[in-house]
C-alpha positions as CSV (number, residue, x, y, z in Angstrom):
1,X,-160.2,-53.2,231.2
2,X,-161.6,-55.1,234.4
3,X,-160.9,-59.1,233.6
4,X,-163.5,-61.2,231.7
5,X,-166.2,-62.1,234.7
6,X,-167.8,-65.1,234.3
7,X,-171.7,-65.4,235.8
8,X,-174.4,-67.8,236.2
9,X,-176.5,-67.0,233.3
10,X,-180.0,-69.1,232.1
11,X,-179.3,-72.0,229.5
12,X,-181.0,-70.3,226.8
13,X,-179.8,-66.9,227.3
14,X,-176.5,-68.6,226.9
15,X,-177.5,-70.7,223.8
16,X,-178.9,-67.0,222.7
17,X,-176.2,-65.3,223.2
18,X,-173.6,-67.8,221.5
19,X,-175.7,-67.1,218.0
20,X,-175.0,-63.5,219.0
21,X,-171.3,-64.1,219.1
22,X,-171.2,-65.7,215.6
23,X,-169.3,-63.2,213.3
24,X,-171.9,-62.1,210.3
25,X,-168.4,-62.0,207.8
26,X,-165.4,-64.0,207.5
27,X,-162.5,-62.1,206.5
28,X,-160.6,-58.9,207.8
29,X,-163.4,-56.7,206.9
30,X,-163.1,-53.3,209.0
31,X,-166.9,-52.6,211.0
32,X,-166.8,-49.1,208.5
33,X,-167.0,-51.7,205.5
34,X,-169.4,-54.1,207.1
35,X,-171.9,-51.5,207.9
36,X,-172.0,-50.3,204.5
37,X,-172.1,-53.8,202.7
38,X,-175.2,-55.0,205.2
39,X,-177.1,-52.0,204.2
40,X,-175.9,-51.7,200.8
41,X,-177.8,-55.6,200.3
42,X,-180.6,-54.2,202.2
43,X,-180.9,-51.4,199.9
44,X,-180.9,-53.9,196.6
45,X,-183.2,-56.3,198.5
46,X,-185.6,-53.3,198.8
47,X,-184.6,-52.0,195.7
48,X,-183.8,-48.3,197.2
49,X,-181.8,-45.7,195.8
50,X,-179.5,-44.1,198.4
51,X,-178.9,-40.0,198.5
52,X,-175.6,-39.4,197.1
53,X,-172.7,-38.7,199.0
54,X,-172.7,-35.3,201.1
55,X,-171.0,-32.5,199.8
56,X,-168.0,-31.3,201.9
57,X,-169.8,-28.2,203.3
58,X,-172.6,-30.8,204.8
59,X,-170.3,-33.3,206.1
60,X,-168.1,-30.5,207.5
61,X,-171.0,-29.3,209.6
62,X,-172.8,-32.5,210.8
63,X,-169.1,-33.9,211.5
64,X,-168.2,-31.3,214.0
65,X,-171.9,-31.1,215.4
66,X,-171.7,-34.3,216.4
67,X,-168.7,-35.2,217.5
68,X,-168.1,-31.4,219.1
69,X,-171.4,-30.1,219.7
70,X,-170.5,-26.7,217.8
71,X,-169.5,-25.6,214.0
72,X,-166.5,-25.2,212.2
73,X,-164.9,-21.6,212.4
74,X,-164.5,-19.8,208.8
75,X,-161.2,-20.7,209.0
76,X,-161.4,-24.2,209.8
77,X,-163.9,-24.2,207.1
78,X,-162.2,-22.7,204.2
79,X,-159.4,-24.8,205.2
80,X,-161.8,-28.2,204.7
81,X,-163.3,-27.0,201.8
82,X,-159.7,-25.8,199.7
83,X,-158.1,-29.3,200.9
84,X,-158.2,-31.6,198.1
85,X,-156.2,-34.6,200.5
86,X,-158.8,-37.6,199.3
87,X,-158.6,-38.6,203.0
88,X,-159.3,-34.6,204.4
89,X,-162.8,-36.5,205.8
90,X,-161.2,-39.4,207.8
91,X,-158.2,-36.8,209.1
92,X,-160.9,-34.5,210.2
93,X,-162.5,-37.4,212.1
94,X,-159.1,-38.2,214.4
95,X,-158.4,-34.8,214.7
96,X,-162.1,-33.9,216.4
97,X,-162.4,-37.0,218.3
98,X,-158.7,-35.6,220.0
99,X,-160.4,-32.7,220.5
100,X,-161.0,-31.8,224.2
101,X,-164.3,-31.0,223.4
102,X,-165.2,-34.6,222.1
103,X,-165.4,-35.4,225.9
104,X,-167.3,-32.4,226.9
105,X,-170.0,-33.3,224.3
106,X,-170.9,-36.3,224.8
107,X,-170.8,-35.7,228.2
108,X,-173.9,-33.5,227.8
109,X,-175.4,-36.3,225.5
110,X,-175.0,-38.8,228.0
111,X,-176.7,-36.8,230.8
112,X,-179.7,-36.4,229.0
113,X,-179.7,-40.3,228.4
114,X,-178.9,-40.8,232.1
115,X,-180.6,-38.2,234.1
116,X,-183.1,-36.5,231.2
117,X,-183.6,-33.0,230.6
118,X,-185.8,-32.3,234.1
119,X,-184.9,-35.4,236.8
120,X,-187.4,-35.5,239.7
121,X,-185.3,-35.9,242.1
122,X,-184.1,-31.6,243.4
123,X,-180.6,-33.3,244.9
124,X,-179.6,-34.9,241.6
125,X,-180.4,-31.6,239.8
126,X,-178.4,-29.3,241.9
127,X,-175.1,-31.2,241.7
128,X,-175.2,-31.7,237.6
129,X,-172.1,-30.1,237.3
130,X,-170.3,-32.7,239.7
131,X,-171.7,-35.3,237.6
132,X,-171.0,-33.7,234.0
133,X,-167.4,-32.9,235.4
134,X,-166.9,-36.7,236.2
135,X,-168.3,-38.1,233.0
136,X,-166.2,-35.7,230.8
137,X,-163.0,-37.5,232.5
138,X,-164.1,-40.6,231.5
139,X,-164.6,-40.0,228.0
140,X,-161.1,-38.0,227.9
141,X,-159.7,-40.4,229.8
142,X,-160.8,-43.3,227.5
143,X,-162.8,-45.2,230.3
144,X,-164.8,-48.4,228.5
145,X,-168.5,-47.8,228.5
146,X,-168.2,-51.6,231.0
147,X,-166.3,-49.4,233.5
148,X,-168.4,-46.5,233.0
149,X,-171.7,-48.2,233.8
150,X,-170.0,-50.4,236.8
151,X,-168.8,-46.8,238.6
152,X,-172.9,-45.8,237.8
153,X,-174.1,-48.8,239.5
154,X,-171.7,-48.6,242.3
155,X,-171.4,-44.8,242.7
156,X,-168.2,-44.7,244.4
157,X,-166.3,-42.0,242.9
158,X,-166.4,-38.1,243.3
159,X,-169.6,-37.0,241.2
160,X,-170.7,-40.7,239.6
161,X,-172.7,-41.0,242.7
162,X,-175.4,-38.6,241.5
163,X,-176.6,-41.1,239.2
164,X,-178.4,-43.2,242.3
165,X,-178.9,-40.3,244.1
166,X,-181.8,-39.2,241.5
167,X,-183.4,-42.8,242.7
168,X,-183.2,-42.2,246.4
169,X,-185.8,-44.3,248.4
170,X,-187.2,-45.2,244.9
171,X,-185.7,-49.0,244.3
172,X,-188.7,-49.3,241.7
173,X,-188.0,-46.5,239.7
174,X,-184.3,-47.2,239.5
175,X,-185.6,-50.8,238.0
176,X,-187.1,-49.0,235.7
177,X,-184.7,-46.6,234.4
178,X,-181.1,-49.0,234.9
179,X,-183.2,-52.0,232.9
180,X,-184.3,-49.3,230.1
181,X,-180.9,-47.9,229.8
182,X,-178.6,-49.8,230.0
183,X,-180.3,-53.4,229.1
184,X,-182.6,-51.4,225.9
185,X,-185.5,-53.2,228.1
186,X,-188.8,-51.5,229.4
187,X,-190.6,-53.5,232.3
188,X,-192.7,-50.7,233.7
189,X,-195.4,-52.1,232.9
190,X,-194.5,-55.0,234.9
191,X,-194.4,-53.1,238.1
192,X,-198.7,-53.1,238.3
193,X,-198.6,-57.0,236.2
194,X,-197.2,-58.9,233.9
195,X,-196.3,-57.3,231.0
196,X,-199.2,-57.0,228.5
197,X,-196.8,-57.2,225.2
198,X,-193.3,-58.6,226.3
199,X,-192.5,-62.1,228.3
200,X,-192.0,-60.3,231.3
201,X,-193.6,-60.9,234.7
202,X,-194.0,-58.7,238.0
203,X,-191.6,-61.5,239.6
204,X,-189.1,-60.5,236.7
205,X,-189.3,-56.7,238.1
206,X,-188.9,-57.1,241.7
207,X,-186.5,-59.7,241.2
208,X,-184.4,-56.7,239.6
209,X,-185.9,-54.4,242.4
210,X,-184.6,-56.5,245.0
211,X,-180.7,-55.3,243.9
212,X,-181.7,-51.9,245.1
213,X,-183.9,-51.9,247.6
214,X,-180.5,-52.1,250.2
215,X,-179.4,-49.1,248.9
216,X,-179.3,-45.7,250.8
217,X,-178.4,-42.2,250.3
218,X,-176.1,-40.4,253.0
219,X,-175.9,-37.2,253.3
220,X,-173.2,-35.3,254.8
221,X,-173.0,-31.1,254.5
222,X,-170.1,-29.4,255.4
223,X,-170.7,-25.2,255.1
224,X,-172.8,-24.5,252.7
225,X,-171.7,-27.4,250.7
226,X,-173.9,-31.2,250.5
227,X,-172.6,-34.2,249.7
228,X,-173.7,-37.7,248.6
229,X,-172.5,-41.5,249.3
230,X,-173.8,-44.5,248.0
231,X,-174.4,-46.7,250.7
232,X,-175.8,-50.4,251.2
233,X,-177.9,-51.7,254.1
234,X,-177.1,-55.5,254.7
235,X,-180.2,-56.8,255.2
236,X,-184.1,-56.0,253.7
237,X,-186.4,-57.1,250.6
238,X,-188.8,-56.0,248.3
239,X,-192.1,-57.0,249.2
240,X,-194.3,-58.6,246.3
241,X,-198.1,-59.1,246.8
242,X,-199.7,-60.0,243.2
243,X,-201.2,-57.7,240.7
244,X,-202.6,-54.2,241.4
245,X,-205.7,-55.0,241.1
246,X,-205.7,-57.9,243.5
247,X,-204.1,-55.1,246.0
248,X,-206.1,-55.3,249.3
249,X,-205.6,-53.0,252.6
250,X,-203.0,-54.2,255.2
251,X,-201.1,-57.1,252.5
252,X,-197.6,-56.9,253.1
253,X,-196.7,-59.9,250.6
254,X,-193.8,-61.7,250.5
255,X,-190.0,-61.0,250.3
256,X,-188.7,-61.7,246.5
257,X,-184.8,-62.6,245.7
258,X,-183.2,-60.5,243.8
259,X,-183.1,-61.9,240.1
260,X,-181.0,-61.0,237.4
261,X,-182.8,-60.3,234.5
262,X,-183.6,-62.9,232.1
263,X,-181.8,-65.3,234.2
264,X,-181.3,-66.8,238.0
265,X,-181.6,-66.2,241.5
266,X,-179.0,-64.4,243.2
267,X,-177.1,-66.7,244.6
268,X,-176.2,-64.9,248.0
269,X,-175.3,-66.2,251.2
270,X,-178.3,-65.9,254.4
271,X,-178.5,-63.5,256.7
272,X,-177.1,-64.7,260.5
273,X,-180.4,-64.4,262.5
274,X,-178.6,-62.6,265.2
275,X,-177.8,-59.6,262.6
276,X,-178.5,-55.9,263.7
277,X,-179.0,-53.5,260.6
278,X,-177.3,-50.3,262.2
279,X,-179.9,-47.5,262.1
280,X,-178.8,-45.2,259.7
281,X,-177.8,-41.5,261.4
282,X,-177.1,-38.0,260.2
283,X,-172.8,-37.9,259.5
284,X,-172.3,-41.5,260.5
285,X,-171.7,-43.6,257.5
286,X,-173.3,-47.9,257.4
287,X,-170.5,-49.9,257.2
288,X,-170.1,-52.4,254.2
289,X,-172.3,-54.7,254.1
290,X,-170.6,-58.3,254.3
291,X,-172.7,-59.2,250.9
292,X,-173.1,-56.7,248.1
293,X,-176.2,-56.7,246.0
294,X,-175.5,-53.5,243.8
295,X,-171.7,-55.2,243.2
296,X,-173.6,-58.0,241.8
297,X,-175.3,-56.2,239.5
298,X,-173.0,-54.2,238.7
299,X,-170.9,-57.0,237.4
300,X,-174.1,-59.0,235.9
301,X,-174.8,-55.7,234.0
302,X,-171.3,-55.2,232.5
303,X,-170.6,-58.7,231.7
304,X,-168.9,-59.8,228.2
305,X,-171.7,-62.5,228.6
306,X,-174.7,-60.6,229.2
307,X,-176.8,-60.7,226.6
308,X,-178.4,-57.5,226.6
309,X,-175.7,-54.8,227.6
310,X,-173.5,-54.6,224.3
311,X,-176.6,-54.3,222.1
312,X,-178.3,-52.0,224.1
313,X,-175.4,-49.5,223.6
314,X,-174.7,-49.9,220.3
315,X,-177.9,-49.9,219.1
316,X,-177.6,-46.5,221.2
317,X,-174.6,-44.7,220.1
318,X,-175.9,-46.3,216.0
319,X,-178.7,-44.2,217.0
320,X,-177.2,-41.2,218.2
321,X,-175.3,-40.5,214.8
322,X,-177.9,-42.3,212.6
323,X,-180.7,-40.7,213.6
324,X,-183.0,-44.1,215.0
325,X,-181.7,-47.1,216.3
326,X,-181.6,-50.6,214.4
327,X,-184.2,-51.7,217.2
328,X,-186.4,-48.3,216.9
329,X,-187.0,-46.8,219.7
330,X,-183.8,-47.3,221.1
331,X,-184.2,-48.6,224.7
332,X,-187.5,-50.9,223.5
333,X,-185.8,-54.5,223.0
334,X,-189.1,-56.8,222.7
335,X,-190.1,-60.0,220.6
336,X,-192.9,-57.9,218.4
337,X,-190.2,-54.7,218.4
338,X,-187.5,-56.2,215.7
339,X,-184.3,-55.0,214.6
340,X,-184.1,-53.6,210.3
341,X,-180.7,-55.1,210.2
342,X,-180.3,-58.3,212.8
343,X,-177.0,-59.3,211.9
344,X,-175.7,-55.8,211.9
345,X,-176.8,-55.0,215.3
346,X,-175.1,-58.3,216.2
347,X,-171.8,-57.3,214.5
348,X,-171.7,-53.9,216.3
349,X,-172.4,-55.3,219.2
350,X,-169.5,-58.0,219.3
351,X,-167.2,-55.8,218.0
352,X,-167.4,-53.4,220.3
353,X,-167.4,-55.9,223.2
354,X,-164.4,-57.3,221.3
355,X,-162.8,-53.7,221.6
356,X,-163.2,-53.1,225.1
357,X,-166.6,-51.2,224.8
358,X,-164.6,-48.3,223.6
359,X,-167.4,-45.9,222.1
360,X,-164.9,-43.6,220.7
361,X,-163.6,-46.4,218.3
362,X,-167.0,-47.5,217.6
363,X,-167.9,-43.5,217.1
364,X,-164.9,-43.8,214.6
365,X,-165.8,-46.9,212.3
366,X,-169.5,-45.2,212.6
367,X,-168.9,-41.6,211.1
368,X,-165.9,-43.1,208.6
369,X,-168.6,-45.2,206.9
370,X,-170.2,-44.2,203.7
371,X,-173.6,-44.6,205.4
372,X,-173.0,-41.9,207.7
373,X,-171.7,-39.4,204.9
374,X,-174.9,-39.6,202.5
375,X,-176.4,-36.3,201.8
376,X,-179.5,-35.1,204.1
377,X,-181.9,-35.1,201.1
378,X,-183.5,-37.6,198.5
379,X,-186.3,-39.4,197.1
380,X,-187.6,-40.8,201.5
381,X,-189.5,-37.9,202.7
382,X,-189.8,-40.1,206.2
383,X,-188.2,-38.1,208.9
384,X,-186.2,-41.4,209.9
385,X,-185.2,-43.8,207.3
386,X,-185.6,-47.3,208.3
387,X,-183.2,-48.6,206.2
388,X,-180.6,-45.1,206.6
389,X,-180.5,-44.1,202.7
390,X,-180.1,-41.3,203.5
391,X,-178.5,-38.5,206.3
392,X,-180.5,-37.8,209.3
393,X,-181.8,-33.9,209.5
394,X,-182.1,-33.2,213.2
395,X,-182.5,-29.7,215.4
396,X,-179.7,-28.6,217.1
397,X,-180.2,-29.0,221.1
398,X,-179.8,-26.2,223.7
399,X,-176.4,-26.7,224.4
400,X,-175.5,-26.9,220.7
401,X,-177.2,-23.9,219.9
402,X,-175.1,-21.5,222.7
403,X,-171.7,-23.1,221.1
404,X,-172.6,-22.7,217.7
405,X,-173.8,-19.1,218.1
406,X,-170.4,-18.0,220.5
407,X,-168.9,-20.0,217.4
408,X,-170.0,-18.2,214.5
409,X,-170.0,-14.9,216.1
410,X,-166.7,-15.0,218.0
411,X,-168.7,-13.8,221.3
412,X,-167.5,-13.6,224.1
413,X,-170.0,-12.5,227.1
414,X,-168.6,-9.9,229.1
415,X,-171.0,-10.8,232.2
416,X,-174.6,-10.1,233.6
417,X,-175.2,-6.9,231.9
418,X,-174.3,-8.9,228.5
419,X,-176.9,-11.5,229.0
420,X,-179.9,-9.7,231.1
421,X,-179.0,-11.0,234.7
422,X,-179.3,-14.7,233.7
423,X,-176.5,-16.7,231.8
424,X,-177.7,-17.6,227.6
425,X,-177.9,-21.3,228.7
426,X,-180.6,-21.2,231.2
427,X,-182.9,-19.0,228.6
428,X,-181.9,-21.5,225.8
429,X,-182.7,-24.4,228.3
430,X,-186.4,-22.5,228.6
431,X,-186.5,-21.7,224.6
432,X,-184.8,-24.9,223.6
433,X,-184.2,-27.4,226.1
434,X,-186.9,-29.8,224.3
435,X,-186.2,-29.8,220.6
436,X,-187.3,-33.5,219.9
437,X,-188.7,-36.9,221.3
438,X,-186.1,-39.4,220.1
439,X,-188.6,-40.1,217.6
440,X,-187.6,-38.4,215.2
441,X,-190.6,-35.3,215.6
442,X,-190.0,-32.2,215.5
443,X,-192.2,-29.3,215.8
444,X,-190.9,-25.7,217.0
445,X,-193.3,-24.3,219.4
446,X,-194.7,-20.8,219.5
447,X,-192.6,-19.8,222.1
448,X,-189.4,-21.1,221.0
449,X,-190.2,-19.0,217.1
450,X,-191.5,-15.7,219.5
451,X,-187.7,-15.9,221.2
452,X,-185.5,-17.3,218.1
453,X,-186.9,-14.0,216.4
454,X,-186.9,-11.4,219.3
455,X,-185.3,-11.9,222.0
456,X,-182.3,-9.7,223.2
457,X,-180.6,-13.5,224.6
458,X,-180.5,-14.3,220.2
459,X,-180.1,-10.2,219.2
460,X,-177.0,-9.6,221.2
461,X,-175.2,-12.3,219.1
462,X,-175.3,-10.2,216.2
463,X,-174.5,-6.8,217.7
464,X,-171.2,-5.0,217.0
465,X,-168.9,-5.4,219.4
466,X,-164.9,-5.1,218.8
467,X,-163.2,-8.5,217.9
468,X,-166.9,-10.2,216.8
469,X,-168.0,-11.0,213.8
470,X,-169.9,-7.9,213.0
471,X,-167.1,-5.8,213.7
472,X,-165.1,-8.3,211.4
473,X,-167.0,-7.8,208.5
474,X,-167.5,-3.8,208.9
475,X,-164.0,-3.4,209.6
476,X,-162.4,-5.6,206.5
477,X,-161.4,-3.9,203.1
478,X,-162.5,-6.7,201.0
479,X,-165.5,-5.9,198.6
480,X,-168.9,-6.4,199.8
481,X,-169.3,-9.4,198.0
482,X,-166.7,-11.2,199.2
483,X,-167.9,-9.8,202.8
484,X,-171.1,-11.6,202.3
485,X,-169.3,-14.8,201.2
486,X,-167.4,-14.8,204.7
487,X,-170.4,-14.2,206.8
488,X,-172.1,-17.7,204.9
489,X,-169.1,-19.5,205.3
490,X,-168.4,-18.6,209.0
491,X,-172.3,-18.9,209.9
492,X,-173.7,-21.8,207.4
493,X,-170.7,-23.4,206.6
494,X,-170.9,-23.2,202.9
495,X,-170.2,-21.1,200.0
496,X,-173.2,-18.6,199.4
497,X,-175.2,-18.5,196.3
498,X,-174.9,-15.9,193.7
499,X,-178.7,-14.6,194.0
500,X,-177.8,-15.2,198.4
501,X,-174.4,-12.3,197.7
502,X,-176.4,-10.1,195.5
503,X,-179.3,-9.5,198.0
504,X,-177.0,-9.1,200.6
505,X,-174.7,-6.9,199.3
506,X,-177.4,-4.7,197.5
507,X,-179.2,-4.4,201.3
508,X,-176.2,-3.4,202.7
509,X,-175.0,-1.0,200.6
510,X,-178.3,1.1,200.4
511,X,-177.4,2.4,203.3
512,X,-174.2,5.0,203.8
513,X,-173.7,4.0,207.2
514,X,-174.4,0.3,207.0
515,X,-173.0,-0.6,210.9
516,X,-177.3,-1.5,211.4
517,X,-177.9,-3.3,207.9
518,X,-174.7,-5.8,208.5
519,X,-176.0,-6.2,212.0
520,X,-179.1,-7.6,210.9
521,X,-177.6,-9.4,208.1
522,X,-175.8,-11.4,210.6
523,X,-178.7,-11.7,212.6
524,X,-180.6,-12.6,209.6
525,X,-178.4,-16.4,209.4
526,X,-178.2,-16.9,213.1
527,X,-182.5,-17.4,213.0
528,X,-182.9,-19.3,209.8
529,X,-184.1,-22.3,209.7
530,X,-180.5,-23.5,208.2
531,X,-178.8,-22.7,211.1
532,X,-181.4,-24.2,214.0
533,X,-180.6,-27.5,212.2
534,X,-177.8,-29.4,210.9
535,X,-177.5,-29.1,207.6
């Protein structure tokens, strides 16, 4: 954990921040208890009924979804199911956040917060993997979400650097995207004027511009092979001259210090008039500059003390396993945009600054909370709950879908001619690679139903092949029934229905040589609508 660092900060951010830091209970109460006492009084101030609890099947799916990115095996999931430990569920919880594949997931969350699905920039997009393989560590490794961002801002180890290269020669748009991130604060608007609906002025976005405007991008290229440094220039500003509209031909405008957000100048040393900027050249790197702006804000952004960073992420990571933030949208922080549950959000947020920023813990006392293991269904047809009574139903993503198929199936691709000369992900990225808004919408598009139900990427999932799942049911000696009841349980998760085995089994048996029927019986579950979603 980097030590406590202490910054000048505006009097009333201070004085805002110190009614932030007031604990919301006295006592010893864990944050799994607090959550679900805050909105069990919302719930009786509203008078709402919560769903029930979630049967074990549900949880069992959603858990390992979300913390893993795939499904249960049929083992793993007639193991969870026969278990009658009364804490199976909060075992099950330590053993997948252990799991390797905890890190590897929320890696591919966090890329999509960080980069999006389609970043403009071609150099940030061809180097993903770099960047994926870096963030993985520090989520295996434990890193603070504080250390995480710092390295982001900074970009000076091997594949972190790819975040600012997706804003290269753009100090604006990295304003834009750092402030919405990571402060859960939108000033685009303020680029062309003051912001129409928020207290923010034009001044208030270049001042935040002015921390990146230094900032260059060197290349260097070795082979075939390009690579990236974050560099700093030591001298230049951002340029502000009014309101778009009041734009006129030839106006410069006039340099603007770099402000933090919220709060005061940058208090940074001047520039010796005799300085030379060295002109940046191809495989000779700028020296450091004697000032850094981007440390600055690197260390103004991770701050114990600043007063947007730990709400902003835990209003993120509530979201992510809730289904909407407590401020809703997520990354839209503003006077008129208010939280449901104030003194929660506050609670989450001091906690987890309290404990290091460590997003697995606060992952933990999330997903242990009653809350979080309501059933998907009840009385609130609204797609997101405002008040969470009940379990969010969401569409798996692109990269969830390709696990959970090679999951359910036991596939294993055997190259090219397996998966028609491009690998599953980059069709499931076409098909798929959009499933939602962050909104809570949903709606499948034609072309995602014309390839869920036809195409040979979905079909070869379900073909026999030795050692798959197919060939696992046609080769077992069990009755047909209890065939059928393995296929639900390894593809759905749950124990089939009666009227579910006795269609089954009376489709497969009407044929002597049933090798085709069970084939499209497993087929069949891969495309339901059960299995695109998570319950």
């Amino acid at each position: 954990m980097l030590p406590v660092r202490r910054l000048t900060v505006a009097t009333g951010l201070l004085a805002a921040l110190l009614c932030v830091a007031s604990p919301v209970h006295a006592g010893d109460e864990s944050l799994r208890q607090l959550i679900d006492s805050e909105l069990k009084a919302g719930w009786a101030k509203k008078t709402i009924t919560p769903a029930p609890k979630s049967a074990d099947s549900e949880f069992l799916r959603r858990v390992y979804l979300d913390l893993v990115g795939t499904i249960p095996t049929h083992d793993e999931t007639v193991a969870f199911l026969s278990d009658k430990e009364p804490k199976k569920r909060e075992l099950l919880i330590d053993k997948l956040l252990a799991d390797p594949r905890f890190a590897r997931h929320q890696a591919n969350v966090w890329d999509l917060v960080l980069f999006g699905r389609h970043p403009g920039n071609i150099d940030a997009t061809r180097k993903r993997d770099s960047f994926k393989t870096w963030l993985t560590k520090q989520f295996a490794d434990g890193v603070g979400y504080d250390k995480l961002v710092r390295e982001l801002l900074q970009g000076e180890q091997v594949g972190s650097e790819l975040f600012q290269v997706q804003f290269r020669n753009q100090p604006e748009e990295a304003t834009i995207a750092i402030s919405r991130i990571f402060l859960g604060t939108q000033l685009g608007c303020a680029k062309c004027h003051d912001h129409p609906y928020d207290k923010w002025t034009q001044k208030d976005f270049y001042g935040m511009a002015g921390f990146f405007v230094r900032i260059v991008i060197e290349e260097a290229t070795a082979g075939n092979v390009k690579t990236y440094t974050v560099a700093e220039k030591a001298s230049g500003e951002v340029l502000f001259s009014g309101a778009a509209k009041d734009q006129k031909p030839g106006k410069k405008g006039d340099p603007v210090k770099p402000r933090f957000l919220g709060g005061s100048d940058l208090d940074e040393p001047p520039t010796p008039k005799d300085a030379k900027e060295p002109t940046p050249k191809a495989g000779v790197k700028l020296p450091k500059p004697p000032f850094s702006r981007k440390q600055k804000l690197a260390d103004w952004v991770t701050a114990t003390e600043n007063p947007f960073f730990a709400k902003a992420v835990a209003n993120r990571v509530w979201a992510q396993f809730m289904g909407r933030g407590i401020v809703h949208p997520v990354d839209d922080f503003q006077a008129e945009n208010k939280p449901s549950h104030p003194e929660l959000l506050n609670a989450l947020a001091e906690r987890l600054s309290a404990n290091k920023f460590d997003l697995k813990w606060l992952i933990r006392e999330i997903v242990n909370s009653e809350a979080y293991q309501l059933a998907g269904t009840g009385s609130v047809t609204d797609t997101l709950p405002k008040h969470f009574e009940r379990a969010r139903v969401r569409p798996l993503t692109a990269e969830e879908i390709v696990l959970t198929l090679r999951t359910a199936t036991s596939y294993e691709s055997t190259g090219k001619s397996d998966d028609q000369s491009m690998s599953p992900n980059e069709y499931f990225m076409r098909a798929f690679g959009e499933p939602m808004n962050g909104m809570g919408d949903f709606q499948g598009s034609l072309s995602e139903h014309l390839f869920w139900n036809n195409a040979e990427q979905i079909r070869v999932f379900a073909r026999r092949k030795k050692g798959n799942l197919t060939d696992q049911l046609l080769v077992a000696t069990d009755p047909w029934e209890k065939r059928v009841e393995r296929l639900y349980l390894t593809v759905l998760n749950r124990p089939a229905k009666p009227t579910e085995v006795a269609k089954f089994v009376e489709f497969i048996k009407s044929d002597a040589k049933p090798d085709a029927r069970v084939e499209d019986a497993v087929w069949v579950l891969l495309t339901s609508s059960e299995f695109r979603f998570n319950h």
